[in-house]
N, C-alpha and C positions, 0 to 999 in steps of 0.2 A: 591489386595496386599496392595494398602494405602488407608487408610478412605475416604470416600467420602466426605467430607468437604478440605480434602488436596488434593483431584484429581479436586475437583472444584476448588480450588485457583491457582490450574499447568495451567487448561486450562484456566483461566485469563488471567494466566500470560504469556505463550505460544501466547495467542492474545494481549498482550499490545507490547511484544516484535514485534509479527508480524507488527504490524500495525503502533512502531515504527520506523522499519527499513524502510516501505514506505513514513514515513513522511520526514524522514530524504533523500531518493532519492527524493521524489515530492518538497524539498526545495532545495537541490542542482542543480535537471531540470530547474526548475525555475530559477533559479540566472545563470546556461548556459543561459536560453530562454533571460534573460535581457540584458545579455551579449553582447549576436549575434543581438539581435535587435538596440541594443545601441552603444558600440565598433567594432564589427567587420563589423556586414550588409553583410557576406558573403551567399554567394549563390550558388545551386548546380551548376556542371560546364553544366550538358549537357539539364537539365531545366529551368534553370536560378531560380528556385522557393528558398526563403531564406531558411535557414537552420534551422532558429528556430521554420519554418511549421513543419518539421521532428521532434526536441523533444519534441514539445506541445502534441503530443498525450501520451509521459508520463505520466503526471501528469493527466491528463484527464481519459486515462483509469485505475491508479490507485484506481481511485472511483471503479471499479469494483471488484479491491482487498478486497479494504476496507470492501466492502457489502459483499464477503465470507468471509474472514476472522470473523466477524460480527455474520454471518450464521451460522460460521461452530462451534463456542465458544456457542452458545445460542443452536444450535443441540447437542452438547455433554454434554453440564450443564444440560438442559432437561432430558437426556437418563440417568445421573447420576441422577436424580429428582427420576426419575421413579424405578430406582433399588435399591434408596435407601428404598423405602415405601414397 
């Protein structure tokens, strides 16, 4: 339906978007994780374990995002590579 030079520029941009919405969470996690380490120091009630062990795995397993995301843009630009020729 749209040239392939424009359906390669969507899924760019489809993955800049993606990958900025997670930056944008993985800076906010962060700045909670500083927060509770810093100001608050609360703790769960029936672990005692601190609270910012529970949002650090945010930003951590966003790297997972990041690599499909990554994937999934370099898999579709390819498969347009391919059907363009």
């Amino acid at each position: 339906m749209f040239p392939v030079k424009m359906r390669k520029s969507l899924v760019v941009f489809s993955a800049l978007l993606g990958a900025g919405l997670f930056i944008m969470v993985c800076y906010y996690m962060i700045q909670a994780i500083y927060d509770e380490m810093t100001l608050f120091k609360a703790t769960s009630p029936s672990l005692g374990i601190p609270i910012w062990i529970y949002y650090a795995g945010v930003p951590v397993l966003s790297l997972f995002v990041f690599r499909g995301i990554y994937r999934d843009a370099m898999t579709r630009i390819t498969q347009l590579d391919r059907t363009a020729d």
